[in-house]
C-alpha positions as protocol buffer text, in pm:
chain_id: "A"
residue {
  index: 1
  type: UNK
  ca { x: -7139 y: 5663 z: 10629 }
}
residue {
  index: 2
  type: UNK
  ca { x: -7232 y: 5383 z: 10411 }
}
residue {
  index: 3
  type: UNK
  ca { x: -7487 y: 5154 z: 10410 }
}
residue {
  index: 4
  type: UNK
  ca { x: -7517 y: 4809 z: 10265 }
}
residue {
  index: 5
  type: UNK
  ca { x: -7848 y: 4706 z: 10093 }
}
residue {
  index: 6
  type: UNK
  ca { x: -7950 y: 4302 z: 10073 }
}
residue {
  index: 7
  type: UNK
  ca { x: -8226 y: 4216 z: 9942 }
}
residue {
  index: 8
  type: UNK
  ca { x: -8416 y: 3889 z: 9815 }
}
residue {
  index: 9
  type: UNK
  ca { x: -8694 y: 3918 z: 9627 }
}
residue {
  index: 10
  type: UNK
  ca { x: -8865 y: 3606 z: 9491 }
}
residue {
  index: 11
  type: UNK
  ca { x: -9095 y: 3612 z: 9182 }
}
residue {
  index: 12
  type: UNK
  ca { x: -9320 y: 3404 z: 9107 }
}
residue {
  index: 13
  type: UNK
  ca { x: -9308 y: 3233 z: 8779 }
}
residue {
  index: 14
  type: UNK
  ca { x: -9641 y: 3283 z: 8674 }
}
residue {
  index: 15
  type: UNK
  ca { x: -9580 y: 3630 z: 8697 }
}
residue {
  index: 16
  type: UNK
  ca { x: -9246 y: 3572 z: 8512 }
}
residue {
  index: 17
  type: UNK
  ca { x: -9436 y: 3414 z: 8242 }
}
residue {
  index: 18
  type: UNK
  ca { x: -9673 y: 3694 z: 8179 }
}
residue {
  index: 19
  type: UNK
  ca { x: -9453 y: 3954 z: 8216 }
}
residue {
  index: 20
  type: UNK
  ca { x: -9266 y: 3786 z: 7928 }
}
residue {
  index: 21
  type: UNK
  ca { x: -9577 y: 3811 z: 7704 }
}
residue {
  index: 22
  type: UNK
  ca { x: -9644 y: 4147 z: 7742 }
}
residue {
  index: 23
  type: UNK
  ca { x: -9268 y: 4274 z: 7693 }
}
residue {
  index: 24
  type: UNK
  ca { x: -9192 y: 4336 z: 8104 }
}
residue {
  index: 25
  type: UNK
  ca { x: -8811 y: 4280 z: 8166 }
}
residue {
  index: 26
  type: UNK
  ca { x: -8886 y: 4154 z: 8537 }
}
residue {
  index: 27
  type: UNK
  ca { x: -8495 y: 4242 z: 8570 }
}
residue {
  index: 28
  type: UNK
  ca { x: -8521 y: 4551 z: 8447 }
}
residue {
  index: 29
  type: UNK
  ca { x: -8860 y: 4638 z: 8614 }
}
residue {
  index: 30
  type: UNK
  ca { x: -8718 y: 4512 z: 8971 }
}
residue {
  index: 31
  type: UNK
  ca { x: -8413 y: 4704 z: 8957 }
}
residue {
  index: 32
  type: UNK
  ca { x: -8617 y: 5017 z: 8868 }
}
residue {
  index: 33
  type: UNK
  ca { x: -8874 y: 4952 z: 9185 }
}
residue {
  index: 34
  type: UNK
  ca { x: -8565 y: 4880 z: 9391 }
}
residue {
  index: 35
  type: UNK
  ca { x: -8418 y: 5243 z: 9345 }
}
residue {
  index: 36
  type: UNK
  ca { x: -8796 y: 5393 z: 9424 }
}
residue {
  index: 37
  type: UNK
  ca { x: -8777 y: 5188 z: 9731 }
}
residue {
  index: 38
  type: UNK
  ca { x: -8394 y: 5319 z: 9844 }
}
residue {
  index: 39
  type: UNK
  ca { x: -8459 y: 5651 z: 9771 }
}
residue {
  index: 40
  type: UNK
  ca { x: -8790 y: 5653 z: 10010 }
}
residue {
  index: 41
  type: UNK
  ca { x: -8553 y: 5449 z: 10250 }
}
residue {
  index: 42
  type: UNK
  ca { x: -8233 y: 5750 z: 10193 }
}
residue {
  index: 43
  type: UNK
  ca { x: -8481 y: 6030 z: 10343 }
}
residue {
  index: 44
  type: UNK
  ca { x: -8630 y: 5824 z: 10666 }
}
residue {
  index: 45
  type: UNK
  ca { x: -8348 y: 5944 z: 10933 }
}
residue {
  index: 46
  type: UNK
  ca { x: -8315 y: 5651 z: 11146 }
}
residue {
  index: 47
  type: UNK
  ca { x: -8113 y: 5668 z: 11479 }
}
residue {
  index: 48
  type: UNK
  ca { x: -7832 y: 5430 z: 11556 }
}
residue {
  index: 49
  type: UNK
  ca { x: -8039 y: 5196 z: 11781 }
}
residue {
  index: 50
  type: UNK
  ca { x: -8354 y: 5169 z: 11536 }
}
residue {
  index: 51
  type: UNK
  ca { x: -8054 y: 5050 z: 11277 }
}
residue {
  index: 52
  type: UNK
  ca { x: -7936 y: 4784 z: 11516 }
}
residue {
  index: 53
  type: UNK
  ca { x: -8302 y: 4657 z: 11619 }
}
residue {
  index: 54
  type: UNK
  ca { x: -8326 y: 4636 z: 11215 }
}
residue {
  index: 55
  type: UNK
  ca { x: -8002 y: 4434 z: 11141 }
}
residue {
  index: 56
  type: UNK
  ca { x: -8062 y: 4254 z: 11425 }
}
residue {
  index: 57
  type: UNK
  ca { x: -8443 y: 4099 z: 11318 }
}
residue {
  index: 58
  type: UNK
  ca { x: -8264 y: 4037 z: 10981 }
}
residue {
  index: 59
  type: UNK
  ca { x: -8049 y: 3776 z: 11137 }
}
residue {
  index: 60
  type: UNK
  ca { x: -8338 y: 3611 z: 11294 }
}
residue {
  index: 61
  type: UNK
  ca { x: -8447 y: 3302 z: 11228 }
}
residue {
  index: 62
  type: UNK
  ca { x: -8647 y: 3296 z: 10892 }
}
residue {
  index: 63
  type: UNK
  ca { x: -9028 y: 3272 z: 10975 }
}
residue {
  index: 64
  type: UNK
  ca { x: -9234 y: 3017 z: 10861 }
}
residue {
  index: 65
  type: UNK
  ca { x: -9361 y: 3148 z: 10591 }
}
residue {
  index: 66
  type: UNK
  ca { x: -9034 y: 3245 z: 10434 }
}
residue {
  index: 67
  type: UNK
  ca { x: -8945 y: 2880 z: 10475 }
}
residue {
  index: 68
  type: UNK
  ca { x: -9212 y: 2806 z: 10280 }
}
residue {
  index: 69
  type: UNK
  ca { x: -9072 y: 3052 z: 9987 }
}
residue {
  index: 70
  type: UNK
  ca { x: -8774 y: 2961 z: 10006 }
}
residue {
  index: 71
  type: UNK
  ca { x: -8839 y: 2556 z: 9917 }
}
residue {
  index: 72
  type: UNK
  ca { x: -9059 y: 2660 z: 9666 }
}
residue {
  index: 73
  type: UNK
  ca { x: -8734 y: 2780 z: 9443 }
}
């Protein structure tokens, strides 16, 4: 069985801009975080219904803070 990741992640660009002066690829740094995070996520066994109640509140609408992120960028 496979399973499809998304993920947004927004950064803000103060932190981008500090990052950058102490040598911190944020690319680099994210992507490493990111496979932490999946391989906590590979050992929770979820049954089929928690996975639909999950994909299904990922289609809702965006909340209103997200909104807010999202016309910040």
């Amino acid at each position: 069985m496979s399973n499809k990741v998304i993920c947004t992640i927004y950064i803000n660009k103060d932190v981008k801009e500090r990052a950058h002066r102490v040598g911190i690829n944020i690319s680099k740094a994210t992507e490493n975080v990111l496979r932490v995070l999946l391989g906590q996520l590979s050992s929770i066994d979820l049954s089929q219904a928690q996975l639909k109640e999950i994909e299904e509140k990922s289609k809702e609408e965006p909340t209103e803070k997200r909104r807010e992120v999202e016309e910040m960028f």
